[in-house]
C-alpha positions as CSV (number, residue, x, y, z in Angstrom):
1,X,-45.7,-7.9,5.8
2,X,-42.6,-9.6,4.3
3,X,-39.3,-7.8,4.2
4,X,-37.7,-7.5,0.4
5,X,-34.9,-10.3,-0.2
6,X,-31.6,-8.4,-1.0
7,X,-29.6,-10.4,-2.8
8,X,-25.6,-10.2,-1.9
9,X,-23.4,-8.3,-4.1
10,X,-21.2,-10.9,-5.9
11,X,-18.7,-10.0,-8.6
12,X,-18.7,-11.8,-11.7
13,X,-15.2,-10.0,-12.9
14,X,-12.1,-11.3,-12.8
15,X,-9.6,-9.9,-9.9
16,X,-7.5,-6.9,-10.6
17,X,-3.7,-7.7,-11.9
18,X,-2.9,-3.5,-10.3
19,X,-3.8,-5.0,-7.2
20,X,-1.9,-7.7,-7.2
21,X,1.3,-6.0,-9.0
22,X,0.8,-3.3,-5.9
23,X,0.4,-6.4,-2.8
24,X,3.9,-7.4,-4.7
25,X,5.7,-3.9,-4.8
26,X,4.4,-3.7,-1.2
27,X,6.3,-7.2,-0.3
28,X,9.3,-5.8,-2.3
29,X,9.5,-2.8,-0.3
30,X,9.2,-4.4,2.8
31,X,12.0,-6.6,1.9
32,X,14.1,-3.6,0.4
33,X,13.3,-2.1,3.9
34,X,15.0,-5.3,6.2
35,X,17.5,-6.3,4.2
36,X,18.7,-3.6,1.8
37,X,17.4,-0.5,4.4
38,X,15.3,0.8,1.2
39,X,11.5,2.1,1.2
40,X,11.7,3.2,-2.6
41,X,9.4,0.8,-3.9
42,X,6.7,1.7,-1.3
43,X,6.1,4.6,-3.4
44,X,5.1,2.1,-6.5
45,X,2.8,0.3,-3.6
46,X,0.8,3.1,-3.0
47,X,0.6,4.7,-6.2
48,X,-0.4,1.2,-7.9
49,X,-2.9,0.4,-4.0
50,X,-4.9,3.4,-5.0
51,X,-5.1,3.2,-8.7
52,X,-6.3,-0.5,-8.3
53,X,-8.9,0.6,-5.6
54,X,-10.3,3.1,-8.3
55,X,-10.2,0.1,-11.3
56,X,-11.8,-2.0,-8.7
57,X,-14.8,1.0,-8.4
58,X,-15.6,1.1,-11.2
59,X,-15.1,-2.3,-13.0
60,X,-16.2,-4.2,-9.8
61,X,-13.5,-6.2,-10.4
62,X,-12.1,-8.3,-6.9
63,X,-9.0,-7.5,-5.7
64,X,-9.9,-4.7,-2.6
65,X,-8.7,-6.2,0.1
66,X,-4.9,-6.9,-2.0
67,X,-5.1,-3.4,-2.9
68,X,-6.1,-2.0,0.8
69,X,-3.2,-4.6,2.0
70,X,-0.8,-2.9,-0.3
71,X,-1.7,0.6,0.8
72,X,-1.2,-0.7,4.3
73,X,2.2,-1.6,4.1
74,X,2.8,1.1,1.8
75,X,2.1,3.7,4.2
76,X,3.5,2.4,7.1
77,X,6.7,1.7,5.6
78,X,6.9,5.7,4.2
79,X,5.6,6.7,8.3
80,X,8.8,4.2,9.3
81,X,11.2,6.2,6.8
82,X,10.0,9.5,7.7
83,X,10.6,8.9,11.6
84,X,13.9,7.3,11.1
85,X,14.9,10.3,8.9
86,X,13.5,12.8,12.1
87,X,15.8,11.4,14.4
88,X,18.7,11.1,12.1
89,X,18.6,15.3,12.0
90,X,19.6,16.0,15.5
91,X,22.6,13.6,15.4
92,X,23.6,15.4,12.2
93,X,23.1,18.8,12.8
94,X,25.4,18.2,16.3
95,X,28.3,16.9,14.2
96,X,27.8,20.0,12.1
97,X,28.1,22.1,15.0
98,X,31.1,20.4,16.4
């Protein structure tokens, strides 16, 4: 009894220019993020991260881990504005009080 010889999946298509343009919106809005203090362009990061992940489907074009590495940084710099913008409230709601 011999076992059937699976051959590895190799892609023959070139690698996904969404996925890179996201991997560079995502290094942008990191950037924006330490110097500038502004996560606007993680929105472009993720938007292009999961378009490119769907080109990459169905193509089979290369480029997933870029476009999972985008997504990455995407979302953890929008779960970094979203708690620094949660603990600005309190402060700002006691100045209005005062």
């Amino acid at each position: 009894m011999s076992e059937p010889v699976v051959q590895a999946r190799t892609s023959t298509n070139g690698l996904n220019r969404l996925s890179v343009a996201a991997i560079i919106f995502a290094v942008i809005a990191a950037a924006g993020v330490w110097f500038f203090g502004s996560a606007v362009v993680a929105v472009f990061a993720v938007g292009a991260g999961h378009m490119a992940l769907s080109q990459i489907r169905l193509k089979g074009e290369r480029g997933r881990g870029l476009a999972i590495g985008a997504l990455a940084i995407g979302y953890g710099i929008a779960t970094f504005a979203l708690i620094s913008t949660l603990m600005f409230i309190p402060g700002a709601v006691q100045q209005l009080v005062n």
